[in-house]
C-alpha positions as CSV (number, residue, x, y, z in Angstrom):
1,X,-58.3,79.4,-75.4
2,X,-55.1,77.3,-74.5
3,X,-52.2,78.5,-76.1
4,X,-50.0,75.7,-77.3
5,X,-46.4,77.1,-75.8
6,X,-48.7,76.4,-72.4
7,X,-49.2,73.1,-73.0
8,X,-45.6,72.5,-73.6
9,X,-45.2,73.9,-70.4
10,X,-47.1,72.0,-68.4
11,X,-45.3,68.7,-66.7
12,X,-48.8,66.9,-65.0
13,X,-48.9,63.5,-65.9
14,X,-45.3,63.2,-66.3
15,X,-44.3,61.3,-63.1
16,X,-46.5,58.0,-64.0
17,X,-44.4,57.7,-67.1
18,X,-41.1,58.0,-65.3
19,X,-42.1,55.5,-62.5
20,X,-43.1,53.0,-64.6
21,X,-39.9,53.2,-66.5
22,X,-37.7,53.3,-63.2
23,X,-39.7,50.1,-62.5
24,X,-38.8,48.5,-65.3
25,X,-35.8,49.4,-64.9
26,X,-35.7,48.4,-61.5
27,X,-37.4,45.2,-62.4
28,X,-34.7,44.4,-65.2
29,X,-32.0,44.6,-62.8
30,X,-33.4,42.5,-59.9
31,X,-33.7,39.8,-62.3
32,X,-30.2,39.9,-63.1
33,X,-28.7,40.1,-60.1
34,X,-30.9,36.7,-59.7
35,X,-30.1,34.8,-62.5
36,X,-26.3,35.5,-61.3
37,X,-26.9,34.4,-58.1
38,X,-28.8,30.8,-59.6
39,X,-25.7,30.6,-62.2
40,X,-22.6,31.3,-59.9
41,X,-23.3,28.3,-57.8
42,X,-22.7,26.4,-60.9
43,X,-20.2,28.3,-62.4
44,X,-18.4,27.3,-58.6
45,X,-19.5,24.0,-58.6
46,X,-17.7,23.1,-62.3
47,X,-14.7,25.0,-61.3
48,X,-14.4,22.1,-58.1
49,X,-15.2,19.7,-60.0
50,X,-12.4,20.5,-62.7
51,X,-10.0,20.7,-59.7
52,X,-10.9,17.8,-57.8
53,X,-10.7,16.1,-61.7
54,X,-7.3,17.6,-62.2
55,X,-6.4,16.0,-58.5
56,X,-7.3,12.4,-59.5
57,X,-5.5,12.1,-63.0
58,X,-2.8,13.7,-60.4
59,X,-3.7,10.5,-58.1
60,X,-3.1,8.5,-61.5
61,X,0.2,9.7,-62.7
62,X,1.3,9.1,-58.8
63,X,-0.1,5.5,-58.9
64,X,1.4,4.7,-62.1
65,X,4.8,6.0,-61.2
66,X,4.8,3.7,-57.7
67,X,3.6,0.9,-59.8
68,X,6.4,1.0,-62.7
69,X,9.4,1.0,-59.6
70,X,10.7,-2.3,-59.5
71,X,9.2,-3.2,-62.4
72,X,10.4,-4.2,-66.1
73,X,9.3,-0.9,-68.4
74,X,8.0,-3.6,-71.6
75,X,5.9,-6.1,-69.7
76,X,3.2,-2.7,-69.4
77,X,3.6,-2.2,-72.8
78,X,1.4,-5.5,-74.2
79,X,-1.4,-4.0,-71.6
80,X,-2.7,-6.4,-68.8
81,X,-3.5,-9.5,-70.9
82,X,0.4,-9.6,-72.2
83,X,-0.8,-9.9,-75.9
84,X,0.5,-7.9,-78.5
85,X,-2.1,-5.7,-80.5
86,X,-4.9,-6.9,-78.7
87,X,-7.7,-4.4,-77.4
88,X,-6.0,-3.0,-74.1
89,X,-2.8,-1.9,-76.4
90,X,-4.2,-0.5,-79.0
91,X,-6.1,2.9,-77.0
92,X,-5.9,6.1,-78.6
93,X,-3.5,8.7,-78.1
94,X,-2.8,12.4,-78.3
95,X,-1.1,12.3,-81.8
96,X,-3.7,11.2,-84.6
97,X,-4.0,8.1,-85.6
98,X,-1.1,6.3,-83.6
99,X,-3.6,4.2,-81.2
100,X,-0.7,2.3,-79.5
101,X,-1.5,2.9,-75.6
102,X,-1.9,0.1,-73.4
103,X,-4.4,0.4,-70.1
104,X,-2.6,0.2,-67.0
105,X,-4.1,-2.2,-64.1
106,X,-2.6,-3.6,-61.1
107,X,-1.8,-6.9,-63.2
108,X,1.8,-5.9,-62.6
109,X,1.9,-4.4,-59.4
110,X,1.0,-6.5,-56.6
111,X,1.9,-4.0,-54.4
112,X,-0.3,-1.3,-55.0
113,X,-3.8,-0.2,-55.1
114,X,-5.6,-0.9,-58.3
115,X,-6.6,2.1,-60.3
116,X,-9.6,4.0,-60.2
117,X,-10.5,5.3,-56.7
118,X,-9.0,6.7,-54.2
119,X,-8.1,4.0,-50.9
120,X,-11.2,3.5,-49.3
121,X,-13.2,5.9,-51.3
122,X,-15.9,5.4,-53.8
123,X,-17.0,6.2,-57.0
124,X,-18.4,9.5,-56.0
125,X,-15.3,10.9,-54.8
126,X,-14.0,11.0,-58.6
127,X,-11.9,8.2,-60.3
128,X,-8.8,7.8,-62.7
129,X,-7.8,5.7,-65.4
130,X,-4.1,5.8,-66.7
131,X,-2.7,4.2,-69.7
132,X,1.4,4.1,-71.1
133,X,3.3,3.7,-74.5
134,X,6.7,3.8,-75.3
135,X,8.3,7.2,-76.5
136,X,8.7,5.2,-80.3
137,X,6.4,7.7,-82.8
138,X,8.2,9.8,-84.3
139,X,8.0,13.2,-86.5
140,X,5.5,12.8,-89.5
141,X,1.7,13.5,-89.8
142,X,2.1,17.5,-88.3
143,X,3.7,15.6,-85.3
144,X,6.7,16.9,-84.1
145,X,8.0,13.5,-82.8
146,X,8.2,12.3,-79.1
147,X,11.6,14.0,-79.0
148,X,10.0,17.0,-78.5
149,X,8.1,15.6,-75.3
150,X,10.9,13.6,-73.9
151,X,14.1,15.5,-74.9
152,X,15.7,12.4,-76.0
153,X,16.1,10.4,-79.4
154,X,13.0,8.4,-80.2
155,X,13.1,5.1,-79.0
156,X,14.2,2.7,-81.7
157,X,12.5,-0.4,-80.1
158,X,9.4,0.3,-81.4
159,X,5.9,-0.2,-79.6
160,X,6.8,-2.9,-77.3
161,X,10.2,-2.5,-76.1
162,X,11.7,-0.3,-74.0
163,X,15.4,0.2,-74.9
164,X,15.9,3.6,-73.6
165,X,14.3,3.4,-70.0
166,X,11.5,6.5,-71.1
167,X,7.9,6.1,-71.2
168,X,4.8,8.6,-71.0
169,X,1.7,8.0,-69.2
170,X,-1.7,9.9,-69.5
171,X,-4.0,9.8,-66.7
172,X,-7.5,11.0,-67.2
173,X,-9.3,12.0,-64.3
174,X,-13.0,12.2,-63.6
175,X,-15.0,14.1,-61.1
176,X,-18.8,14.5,-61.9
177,X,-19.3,15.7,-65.5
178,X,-15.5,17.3,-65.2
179,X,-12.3,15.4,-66.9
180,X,-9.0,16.5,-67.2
181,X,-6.3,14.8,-68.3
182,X,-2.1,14.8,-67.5
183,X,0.6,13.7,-69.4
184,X,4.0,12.4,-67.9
185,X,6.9,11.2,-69.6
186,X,9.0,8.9,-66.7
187,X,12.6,8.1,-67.1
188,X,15.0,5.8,-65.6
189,X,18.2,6.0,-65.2
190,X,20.0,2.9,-67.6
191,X,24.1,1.4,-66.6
192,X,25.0,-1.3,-69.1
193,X,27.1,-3.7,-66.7
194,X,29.6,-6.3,-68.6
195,X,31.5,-7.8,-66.2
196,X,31.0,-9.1,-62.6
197,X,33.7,-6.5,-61.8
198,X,34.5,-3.5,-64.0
199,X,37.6,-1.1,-64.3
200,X,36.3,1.5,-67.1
201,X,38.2,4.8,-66.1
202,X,41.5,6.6,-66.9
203,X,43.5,4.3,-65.4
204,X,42.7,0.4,-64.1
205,X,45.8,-0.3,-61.8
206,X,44.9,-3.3,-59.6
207,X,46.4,-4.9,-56.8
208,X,45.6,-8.9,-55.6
209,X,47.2,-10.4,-52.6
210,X,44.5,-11.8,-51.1
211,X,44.0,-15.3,-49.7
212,X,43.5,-16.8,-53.2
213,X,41.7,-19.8,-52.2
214,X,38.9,-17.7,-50.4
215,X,38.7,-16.0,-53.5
216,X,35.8,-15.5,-56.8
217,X,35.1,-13.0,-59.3
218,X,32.5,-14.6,-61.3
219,X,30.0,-13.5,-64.6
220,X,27.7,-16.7,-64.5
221,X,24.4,-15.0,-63.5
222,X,23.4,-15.8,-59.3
223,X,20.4,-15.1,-58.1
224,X,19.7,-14.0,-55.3
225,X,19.4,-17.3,-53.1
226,X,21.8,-19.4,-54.9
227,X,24.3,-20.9,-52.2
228,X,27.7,-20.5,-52.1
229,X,29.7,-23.5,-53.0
230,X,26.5,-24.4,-55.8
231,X,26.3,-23.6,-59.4
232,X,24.2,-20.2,-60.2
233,X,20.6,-20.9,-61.0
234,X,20.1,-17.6,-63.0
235,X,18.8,-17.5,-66.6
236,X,20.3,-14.1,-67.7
237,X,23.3,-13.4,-69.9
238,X,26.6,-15.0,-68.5
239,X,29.3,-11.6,-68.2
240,X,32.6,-11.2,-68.6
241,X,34.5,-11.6,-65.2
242,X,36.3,-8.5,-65.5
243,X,36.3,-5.9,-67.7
244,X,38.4,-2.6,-68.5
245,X,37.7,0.6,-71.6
246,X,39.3,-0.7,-74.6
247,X,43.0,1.1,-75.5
248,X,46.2,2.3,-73.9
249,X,46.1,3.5,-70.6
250,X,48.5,6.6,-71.1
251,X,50.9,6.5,-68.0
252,X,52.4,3.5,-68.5
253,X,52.0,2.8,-71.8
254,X,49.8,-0.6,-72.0
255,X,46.3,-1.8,-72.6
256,X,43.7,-1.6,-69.6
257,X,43.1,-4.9,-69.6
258,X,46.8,-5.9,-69.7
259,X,47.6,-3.9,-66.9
260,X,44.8,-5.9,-65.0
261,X,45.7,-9.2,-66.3
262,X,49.2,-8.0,-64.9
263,X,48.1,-8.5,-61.4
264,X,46.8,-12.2,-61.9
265,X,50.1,-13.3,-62.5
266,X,49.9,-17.0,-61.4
267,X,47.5,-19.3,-62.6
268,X,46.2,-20.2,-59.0
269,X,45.1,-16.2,-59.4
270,X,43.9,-16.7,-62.8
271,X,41.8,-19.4,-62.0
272,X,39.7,-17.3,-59.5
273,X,38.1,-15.5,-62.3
274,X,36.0,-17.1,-64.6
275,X,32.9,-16.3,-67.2
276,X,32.6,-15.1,-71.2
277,X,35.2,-16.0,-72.8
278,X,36.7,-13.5,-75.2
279,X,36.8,-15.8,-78.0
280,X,33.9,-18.4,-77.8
281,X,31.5,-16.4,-75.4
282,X,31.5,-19.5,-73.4
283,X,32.3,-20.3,-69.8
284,X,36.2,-19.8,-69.0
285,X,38.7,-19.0,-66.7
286,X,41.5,-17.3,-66.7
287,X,42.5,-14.2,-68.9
288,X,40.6,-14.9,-71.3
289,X,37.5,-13.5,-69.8
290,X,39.5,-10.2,-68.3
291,X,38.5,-8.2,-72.3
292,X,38.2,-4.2,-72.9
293,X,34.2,-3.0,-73.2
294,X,33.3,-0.3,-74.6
295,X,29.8,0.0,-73.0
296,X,31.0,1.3,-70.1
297,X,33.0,4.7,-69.8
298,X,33.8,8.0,-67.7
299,X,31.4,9.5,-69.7
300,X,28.7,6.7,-69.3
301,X,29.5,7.0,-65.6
302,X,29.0,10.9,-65.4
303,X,26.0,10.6,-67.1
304,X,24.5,7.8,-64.8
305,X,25.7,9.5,-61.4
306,X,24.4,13.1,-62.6
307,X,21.2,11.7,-63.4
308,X,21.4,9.9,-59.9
309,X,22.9,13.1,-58.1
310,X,19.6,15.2,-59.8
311,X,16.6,13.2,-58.5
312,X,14.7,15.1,-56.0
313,X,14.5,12.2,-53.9
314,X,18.7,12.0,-53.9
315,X,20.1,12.4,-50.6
316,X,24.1,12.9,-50.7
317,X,26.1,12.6,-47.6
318,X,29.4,14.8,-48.1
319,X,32.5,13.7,-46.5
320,X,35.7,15.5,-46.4
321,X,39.2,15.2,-45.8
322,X,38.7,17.5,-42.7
323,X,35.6,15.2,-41.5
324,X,36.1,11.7,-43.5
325,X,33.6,9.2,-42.9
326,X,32.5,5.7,-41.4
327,X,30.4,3.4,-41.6
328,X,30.3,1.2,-38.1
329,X,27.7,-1.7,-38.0
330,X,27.2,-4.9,-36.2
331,X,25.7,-8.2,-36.8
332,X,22.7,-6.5,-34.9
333,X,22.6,-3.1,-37.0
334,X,24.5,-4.3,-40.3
335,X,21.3,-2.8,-42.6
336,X,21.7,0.3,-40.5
337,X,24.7,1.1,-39.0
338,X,25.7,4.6,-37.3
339,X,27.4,6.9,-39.5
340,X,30.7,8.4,-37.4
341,X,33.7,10.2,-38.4
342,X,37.4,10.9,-37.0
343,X,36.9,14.9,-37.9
344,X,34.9,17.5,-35.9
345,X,32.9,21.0,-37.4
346,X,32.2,18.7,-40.5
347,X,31.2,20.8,-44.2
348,X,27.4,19.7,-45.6
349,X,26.6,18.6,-42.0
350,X,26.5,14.8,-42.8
351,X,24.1,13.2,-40.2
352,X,27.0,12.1,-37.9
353,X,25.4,10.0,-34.9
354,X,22.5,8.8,-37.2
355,X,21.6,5.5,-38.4
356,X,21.9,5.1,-42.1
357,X,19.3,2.8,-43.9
358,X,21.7,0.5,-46.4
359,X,18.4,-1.5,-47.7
360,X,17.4,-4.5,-48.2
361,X,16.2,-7.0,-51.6
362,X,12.6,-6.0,-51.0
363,X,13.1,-2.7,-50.2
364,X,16.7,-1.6,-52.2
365,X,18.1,1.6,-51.2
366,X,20.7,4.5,-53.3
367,X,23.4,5.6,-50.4
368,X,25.3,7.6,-52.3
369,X,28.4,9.9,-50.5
370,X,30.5,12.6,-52.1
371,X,34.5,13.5,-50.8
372,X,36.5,15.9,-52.4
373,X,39.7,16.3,-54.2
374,X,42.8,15.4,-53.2
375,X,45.7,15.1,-55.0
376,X,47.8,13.1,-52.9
377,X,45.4,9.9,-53.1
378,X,44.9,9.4,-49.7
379,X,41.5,10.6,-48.8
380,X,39.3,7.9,-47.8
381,X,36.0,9.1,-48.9
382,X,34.1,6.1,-46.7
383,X,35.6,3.5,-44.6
384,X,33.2,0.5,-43.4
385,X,33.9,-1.0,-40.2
386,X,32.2,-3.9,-38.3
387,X,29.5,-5.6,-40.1
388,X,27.9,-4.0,-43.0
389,X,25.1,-5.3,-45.2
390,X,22.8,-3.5,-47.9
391,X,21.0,-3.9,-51.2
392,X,20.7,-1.1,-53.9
393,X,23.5,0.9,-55.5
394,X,26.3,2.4,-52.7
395,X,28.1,5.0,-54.3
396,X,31.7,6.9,-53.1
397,X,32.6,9.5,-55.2
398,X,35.7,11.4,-54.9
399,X,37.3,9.5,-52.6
400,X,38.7,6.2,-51.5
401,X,36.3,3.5,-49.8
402,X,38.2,1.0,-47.6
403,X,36.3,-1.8,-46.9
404,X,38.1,-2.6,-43.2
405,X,35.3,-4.7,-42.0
406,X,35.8,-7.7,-39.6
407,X,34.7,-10.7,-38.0
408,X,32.6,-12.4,-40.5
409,X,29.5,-12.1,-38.6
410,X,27.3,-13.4,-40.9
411,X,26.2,-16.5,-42.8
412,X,24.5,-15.5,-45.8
413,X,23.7,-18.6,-48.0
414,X,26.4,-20.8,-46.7
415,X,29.3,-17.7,-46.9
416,X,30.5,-16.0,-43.8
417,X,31.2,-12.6,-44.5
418,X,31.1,-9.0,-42.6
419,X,30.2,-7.2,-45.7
420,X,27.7,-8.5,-48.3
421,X,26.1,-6.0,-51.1
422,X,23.0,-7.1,-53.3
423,X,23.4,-4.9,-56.2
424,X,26.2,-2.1,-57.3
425,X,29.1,-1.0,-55.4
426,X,30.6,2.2,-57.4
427,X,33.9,4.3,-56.6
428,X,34.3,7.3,-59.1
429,X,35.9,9.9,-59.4
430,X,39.2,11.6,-58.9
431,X,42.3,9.9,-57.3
432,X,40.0,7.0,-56.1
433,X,40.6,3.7,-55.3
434,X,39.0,0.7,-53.4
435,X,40.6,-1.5,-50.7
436,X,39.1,-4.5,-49.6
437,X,41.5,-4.9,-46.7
438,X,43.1,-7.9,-44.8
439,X,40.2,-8.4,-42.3
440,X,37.9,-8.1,-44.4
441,X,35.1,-10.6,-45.8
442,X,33.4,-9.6,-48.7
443,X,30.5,-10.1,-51.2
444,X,29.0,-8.2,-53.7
445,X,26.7,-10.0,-55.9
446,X,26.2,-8.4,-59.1
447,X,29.0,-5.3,-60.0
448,X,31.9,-4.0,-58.5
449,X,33.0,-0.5,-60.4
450,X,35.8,1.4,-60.0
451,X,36.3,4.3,-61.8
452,X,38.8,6.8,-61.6
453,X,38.2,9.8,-64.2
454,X,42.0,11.0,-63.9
455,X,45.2,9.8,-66.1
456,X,47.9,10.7,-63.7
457,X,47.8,9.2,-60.6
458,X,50.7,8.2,-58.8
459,X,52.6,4.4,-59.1
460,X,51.5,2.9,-56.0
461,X,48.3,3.7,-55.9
462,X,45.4,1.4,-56.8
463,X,41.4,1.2,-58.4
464,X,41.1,-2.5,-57.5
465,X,43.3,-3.0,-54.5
466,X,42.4,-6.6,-52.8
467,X,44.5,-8.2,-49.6
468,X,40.9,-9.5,-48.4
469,X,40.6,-12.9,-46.2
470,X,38.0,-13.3,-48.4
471,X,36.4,-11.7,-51.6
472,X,33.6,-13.2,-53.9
473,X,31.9,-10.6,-56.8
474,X,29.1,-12.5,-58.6
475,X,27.1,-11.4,-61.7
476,X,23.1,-11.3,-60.9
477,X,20.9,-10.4,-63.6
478,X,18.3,-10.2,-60.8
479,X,20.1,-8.1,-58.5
480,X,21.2,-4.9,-61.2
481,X,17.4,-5.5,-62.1
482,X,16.5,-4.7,-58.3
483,X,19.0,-1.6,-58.2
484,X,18.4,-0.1,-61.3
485,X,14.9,0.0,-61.5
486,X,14.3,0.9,-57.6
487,X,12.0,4.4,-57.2
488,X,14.9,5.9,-56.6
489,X,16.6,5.3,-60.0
490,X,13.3,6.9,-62.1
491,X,11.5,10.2,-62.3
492,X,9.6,12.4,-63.9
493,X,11.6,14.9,-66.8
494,X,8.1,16.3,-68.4
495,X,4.2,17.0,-66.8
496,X,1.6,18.9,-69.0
497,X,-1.9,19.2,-68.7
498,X,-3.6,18.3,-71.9
């Protein structure tokens, strides 16, 4: 007889059980490790894809940002066909219900690749499609307002007109199955310019002696090939021939703009400026188109020159009263003359030796170079020598710029001169002035701005100082166009990943 605390006791039969179980066990586990091994490959394969998607709306932002250089901010804003409210303006955005985007093409940029693929790639390689609207919704609907994105005031123009020089872009990019999608707001940098030439600092002390028959400050609008001796071709608004900051300028007691008037004290002088007049907004001569403007000031100039100072793609050359600086160019090298200097051992290590790119109309260039302080008014920041010629905004800050050029080298448009500037010419800052000296032949063809951001200078010391053999400074609505909306006047203030 089997006792039943024996059966309990005995363990045959037990292993059979326990393999099985391992097995299973076993089994279970090999087909995980498996089914990991067919889904990792995927998992892999969307995370690529996401990046090379992220990588082409990348590609888009790029290509949009080359194509709005040079290029008027509203004419994208209609989309491709130009008509307002018409099915490439109207594409949806990120806020609800505000379906005011227009599709961006290479209509309006005939310089660079149309959107979609990469150069020389195809459609397998991933694509991109950007679109752009002005920064004009603002708060309401659980949106916050486009103030938020861009960090300035929401612009007041509305859908189709861009009044602050702020845009945003989306560009969706698509790899595969994978899209991602980036948003950009782009900013450019704005300058309202009312006069041909403009004194709107602290003080507006100006000096003119030069050979008044070879002389012209003009706000009729030039374009760019208009000859000299003609009559300006340009459509744009006509500007004021010079103008100063409204109100007293504190040292010696008198308006701005009667301290300049002061210095055109015959009428053979008076007669070499001409534009706006004060009073009828027609064509004049005289004082009558020398008027205070209250568009451009010391503060408006900070603004503009810290906004130019802070894009990455800013290059300033520092000069110094230890190592001041020249410009020295030839008929030859006027677009890029060699950059030299009096001083030895010089602070910022300025490029002294090199060639220095001024520009040209088709390819405008910012040459901006920064002095220092000196009370005594008698640094000269930048003095150009020879033959010197450029396009694009040339910018001396604290410091003099003596124009001491020679020779008159050049014929441009029926003018012989040895220094000629499409664009802006600006000297700001503290205890500045600019010479154009006896030697000298000169044209700038849109603005001349000197700025000086002090109220005590010394008598005897001058922002506008001319003695020139010849001077001309000519309005051009197409010229500040070319320098203000150059690639190097724009950037981007605000990127996020939607």
């Amino acid at each position: 007889m089997i006792q039943p605390r024996a059966l309990m006791r005995d363990q045959r039969g037990v292993a059979l059980p326990l393999a099985l179980i391992s097995l299973l066990i076993l089994t279970m586990l090999v087909l995980t490790v498996l089914n990991l091994g067919a889904v990792e490959p995927q998992i892999s394969k969307n995370l690529s894809d996401t990046a090379r998607a992220r990588h082409m709306a990348e590609a888009g932002i790029e290509w949009a940002f080359d194509c709005l250089a040079d290029q008027d901010l509203s004419a994208f804003l209609a989309g491709p066909d130009g008509a307002q409210n018409s099915s490439d303006d109207t594409l949806a955005t990120s806020v609800a219900g505000q379906n005011i985007a227009a599709r961006m093409d290479a209509t309006f940029c005939p310089n660079s690749p149309p959107p979609g693929t990469l150069p020389g790639l195809g459609a397998g390689t991933g694509t991109f499609a950007v679109s752009i609207r002005n920064d004009s919704i603002a708060a309401g609907g659980g949106y916050a307002g486009d103030q938020v994105l861009t960090g300035v005031a929401v612009d007041a123009g509305g859908k189709f007109t861009d009044s602050n020089g702020v845009v945003i872009l989306t560009a969706t990019g698509t790899y595969g199955t994978s899209t991602r999608r980036i948003t950009a707001v782009v900013s450019r940098n704005t300058l309202v310019v009312n006069a041909a030439a403009s004194l709107p600092g602290m003080q507006a002390d100006t000096y003119m002696q030069g050979v008044v028959a070879n002389q012209t400050i003009d706000g009729r609008d030039w374009m760019q090939t208009d000859s000299n001796g003609g009559t300006p071709s340009g459509t744009g608004p006509m500007r004021y021939g010079i103008t100063t900051q409204p109100g007293i300028q504190a040292n010696i007691g008198i308006t701005y703009e009667a301290n300049v008037e002061s210095a055109f004290d015959t009428v053979a002088k008076q007669n070499t400026v001409q534009g706006k007049s004060q009073s009828t907004d027609l064509l004049t001569s005289g004082l009558s188109t020398i008027g205070p403007d209250n568009a451009l000031t010391p503060a408006t100039m900070q603004t503009f020159l810290a906004k130019l100072a802070a894009n990455p793609a800013t290059t300033v050359i520092q000069s110094s009263i230890a190592c001041p600086l020249r410009l020295v160019g030839t008929v030859a090298t006027a677009n890029t003359p060699t950059l030299a200097t009096v001083g030895s051992g010089c602070p910022g290590n300025p490029p002294i030796g090199q060639a220095i790119s001024l520009g040209t109309p088709a390819d405008p260039k910012l040459v901006y170079f920064r002095g220092e302080l000196d009370t005594s008014s008698n640094f000269t920041g930048l003095n150009l020598q020879g033959t010197i010629q450029g396009a694009g905004i040339l910018v001396v800050e604290d410091g003099d710029m003596a124009i001491n050029t020679a020779g008159a080298g050049i014929n441009i448009r029926g003018r012989s001169v040895d220094f000629y500037w499409d664009g802006i010419v600006i000297v700001t800052g503290r205890y500045i002035g600019t010479g154009f000296r006896a030697t000298s032949n000169t044209e700038i063809r849109r603005a001349f701005i000197s700025n000086e951001t002090i109220s005590n200078e010394a008598a005897g010391y001058y922002e506008f100082l001319n003695q020139a053999n010849s001077l001309a400074i000519r309005n051009s609505t197409q010229n500040i166009n070319m320098a203000l909306r150059a690639a190097y006047n724009q950037r981007i203030i605000s990127w996020r990943e939607n």
